[in-house]
C-alpha positions as CSV (number, residue, x, y, z in Angstrom):
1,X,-6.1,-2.1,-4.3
2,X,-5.6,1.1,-2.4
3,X,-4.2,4.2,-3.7
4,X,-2.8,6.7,-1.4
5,X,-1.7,9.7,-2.8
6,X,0.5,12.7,-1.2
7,X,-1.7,15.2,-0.1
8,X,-2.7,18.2,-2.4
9,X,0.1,21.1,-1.6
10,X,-1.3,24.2,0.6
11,X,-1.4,26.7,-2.0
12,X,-3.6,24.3,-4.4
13,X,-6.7,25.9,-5.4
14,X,-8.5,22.3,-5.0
15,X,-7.2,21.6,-1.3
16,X,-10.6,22.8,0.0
17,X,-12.6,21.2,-1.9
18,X,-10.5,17.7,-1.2
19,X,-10.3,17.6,2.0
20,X,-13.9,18.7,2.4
21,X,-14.7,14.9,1.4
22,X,-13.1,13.7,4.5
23,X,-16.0,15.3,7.0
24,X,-18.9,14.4,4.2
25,X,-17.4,10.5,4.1
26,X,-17.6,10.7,7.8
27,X,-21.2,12.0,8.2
28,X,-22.4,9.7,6.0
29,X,-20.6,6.4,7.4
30,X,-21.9,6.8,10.9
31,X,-25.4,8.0,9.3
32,X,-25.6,4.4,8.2
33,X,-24.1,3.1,11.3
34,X,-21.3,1.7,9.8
35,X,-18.1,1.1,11.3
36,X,-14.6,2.4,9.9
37,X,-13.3,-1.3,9.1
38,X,-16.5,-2.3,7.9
39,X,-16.8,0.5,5.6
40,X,-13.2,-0.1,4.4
41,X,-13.7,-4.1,4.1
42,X,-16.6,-3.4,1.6
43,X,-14.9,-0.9,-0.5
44,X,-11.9,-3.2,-0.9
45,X,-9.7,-0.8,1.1
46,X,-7.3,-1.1,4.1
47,X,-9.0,0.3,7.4
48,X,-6.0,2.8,8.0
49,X,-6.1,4.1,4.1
50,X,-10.2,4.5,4.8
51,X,-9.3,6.9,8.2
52,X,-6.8,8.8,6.2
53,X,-9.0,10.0,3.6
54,X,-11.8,10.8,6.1
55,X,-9.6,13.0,7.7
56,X,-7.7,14.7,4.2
57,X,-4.7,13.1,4.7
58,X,-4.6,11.3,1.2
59,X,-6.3,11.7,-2.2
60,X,-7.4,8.6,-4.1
61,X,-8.5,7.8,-7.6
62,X,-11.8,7.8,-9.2
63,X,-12.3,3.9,-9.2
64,X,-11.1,4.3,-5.0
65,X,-13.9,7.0,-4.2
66,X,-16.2,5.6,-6.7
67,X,-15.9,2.2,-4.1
68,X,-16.2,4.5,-1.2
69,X,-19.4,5.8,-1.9
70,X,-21.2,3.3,-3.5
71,X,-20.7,1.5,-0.1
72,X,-22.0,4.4,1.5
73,X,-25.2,5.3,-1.1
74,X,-23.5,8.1,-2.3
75,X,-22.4,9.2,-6.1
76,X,-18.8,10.3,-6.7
77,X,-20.5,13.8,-7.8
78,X,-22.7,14.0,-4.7
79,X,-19.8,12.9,-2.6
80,X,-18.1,16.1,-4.2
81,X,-20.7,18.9,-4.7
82,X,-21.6,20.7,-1.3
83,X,-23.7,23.1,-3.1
84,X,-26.3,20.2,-4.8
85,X,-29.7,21.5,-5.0
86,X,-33.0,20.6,-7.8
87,X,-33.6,24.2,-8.3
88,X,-30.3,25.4,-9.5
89,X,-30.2,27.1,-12.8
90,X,-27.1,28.6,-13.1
91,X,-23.6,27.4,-12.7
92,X,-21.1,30.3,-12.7
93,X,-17.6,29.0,-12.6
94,X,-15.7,31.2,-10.8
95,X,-17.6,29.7,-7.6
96,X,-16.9,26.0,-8.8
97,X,-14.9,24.2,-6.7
98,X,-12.0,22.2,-8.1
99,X,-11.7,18.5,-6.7
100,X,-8.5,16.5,-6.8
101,X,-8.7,12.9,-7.8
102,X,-6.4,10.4,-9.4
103,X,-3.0,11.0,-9.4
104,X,-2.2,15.0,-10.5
105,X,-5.2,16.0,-11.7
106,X,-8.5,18.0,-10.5
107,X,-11.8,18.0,-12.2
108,X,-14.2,21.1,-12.3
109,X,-17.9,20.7,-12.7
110,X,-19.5,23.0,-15.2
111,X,-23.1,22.3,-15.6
112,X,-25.7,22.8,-12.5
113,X,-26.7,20.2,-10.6
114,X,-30.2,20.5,-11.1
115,X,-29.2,19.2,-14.7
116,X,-31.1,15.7,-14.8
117,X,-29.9,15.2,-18.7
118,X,-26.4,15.7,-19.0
119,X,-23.0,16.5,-16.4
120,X,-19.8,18.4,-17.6
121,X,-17.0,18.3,-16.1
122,X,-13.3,20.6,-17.3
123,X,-10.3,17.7,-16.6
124,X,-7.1,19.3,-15.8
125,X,-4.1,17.2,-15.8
126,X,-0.2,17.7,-15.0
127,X,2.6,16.2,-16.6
128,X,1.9,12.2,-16.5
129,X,-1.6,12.9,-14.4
130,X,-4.2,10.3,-14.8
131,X,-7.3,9.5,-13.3
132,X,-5.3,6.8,-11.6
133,X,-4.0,3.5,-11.7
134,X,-7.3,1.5,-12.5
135,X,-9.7,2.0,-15.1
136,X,-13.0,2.9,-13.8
137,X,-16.8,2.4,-14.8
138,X,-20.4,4.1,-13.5
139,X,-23.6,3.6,-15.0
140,X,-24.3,3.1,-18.6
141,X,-24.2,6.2,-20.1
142,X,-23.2,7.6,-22.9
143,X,-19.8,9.5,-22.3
144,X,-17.4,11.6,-24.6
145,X,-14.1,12.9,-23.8
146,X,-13.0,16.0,-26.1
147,X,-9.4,17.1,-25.3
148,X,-9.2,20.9,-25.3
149,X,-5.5,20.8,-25.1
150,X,-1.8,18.5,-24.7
151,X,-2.3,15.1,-25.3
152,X,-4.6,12.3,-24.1
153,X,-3.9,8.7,-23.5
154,X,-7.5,6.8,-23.3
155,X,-7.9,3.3,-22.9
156,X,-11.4,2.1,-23.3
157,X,-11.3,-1.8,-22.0
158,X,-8.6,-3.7,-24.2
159,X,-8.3,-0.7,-26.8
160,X,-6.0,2.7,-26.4
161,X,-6.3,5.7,-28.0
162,X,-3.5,8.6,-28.3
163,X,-5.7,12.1,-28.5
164,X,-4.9,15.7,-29.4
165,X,-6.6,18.7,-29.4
166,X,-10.3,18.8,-30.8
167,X,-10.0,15.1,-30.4
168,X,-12.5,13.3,-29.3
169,X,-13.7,9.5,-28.3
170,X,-17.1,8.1,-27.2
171,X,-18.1,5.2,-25.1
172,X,-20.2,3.5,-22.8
173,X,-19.5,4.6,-19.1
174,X,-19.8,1.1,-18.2
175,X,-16.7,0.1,-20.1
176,X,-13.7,0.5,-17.4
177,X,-11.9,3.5,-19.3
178,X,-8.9,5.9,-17.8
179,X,-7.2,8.9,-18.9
180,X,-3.4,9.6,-19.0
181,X,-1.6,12.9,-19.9
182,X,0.7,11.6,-22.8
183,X,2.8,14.2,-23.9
184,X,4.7,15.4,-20.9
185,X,2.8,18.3,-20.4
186,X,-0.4,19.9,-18.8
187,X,-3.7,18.8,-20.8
188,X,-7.0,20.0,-20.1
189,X,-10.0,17.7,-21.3
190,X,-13.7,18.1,-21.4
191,X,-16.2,15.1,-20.3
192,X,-19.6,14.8,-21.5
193,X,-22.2,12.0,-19.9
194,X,-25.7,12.0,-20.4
195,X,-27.8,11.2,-18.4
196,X,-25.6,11.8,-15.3
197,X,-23.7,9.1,-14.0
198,X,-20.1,9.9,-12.3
């Protein structure tokens, strides 16, 4: 059930941002007490995969994080966003900070935080990037994937879809869905949710 991943190379813009996740998991676990293999056992992960990402050793997928901090009260979006606060506004996204998840891929946020209707996020992929091995599901909300560019691969419970650019797909985000880059190439995607839910 794990998924370790290599580590995000030094000169990748989302490194920061990835390994900041480590200290923030941290925090959190011994906020609530909770031991390392304790934590682990309960998010269905090995106690030595658990201390790797909590120090930025390894990357893991959405469904992996998504375990993490559930155990730990946390959203995948809080876990992420070091900047949340109710009263922003304004997103500018040249200060956005990439995250890495899955396997060669990184998503951006693009909508404040302080939105209580609706989360964007800009999905970058790199030839054969995914949001990992499993499909993954949060909340029931309604969710669209646009594909801005390359080709998409989205499989949405027992059905798979081949997308291209402008093409789009809805859903539940309580079906288990997952996102492949098809074509060999870069793809960049756009995710809609509303209300928030990742």
């Amino acid at each position: 059930m794990t998924e370790p991943t290599a580590p995000p190379p030094a000169s990748d813009p989302g490194r920061d941002a990835q390994e900041g996740v480590g200290p923030r998991l941290r925090r959190r676990r011994k906020a609530k007490r909770f031991t390392l293999a304790q934590t682990a056992r309960q998010a269905g992960l090995s106690e030595g995969f658990l201390s790797q990402l909590e120090r930025g050793r390894v990357s893991g997928s959405v469904a992996t994080l998504q375990r993490v901090a559930a155990v730990l009260g946390l959203t995948v979006g809080e876990l992420f966003d070091e900047s949340w606060s109710d009263d922003t506004a304004l997103h500018r996204y040249a200060e956005a900070s990439p995250f890495r998840f899955g396997t060669a891929a990184r998503k951006i946020r693009l909508t404040p935080k302080g939105n209580n209707h609706l989360e964007v996020f800009l999905g970058e992929f790199e030839p054969g990037g995914s949001t990992g091995d499993e499909p993954y599901a949060h909340g029931d909300s309604d969710e669209l994937l646009l594909v801005i560019s390359g080709r998409i691969e989205v499989t949405l419970g027992e059905e798979t879809h081949l997308l291209g650019p402008l093409d789009s797909v809805s859903y539940s985000s309580a079906t288990p869905h997952r996102a492949r880059e098809a074509d060999g190439g870069t793809a960049q995607v756009l995710w809609s949710i509303s209300p928030p839910s990742y």
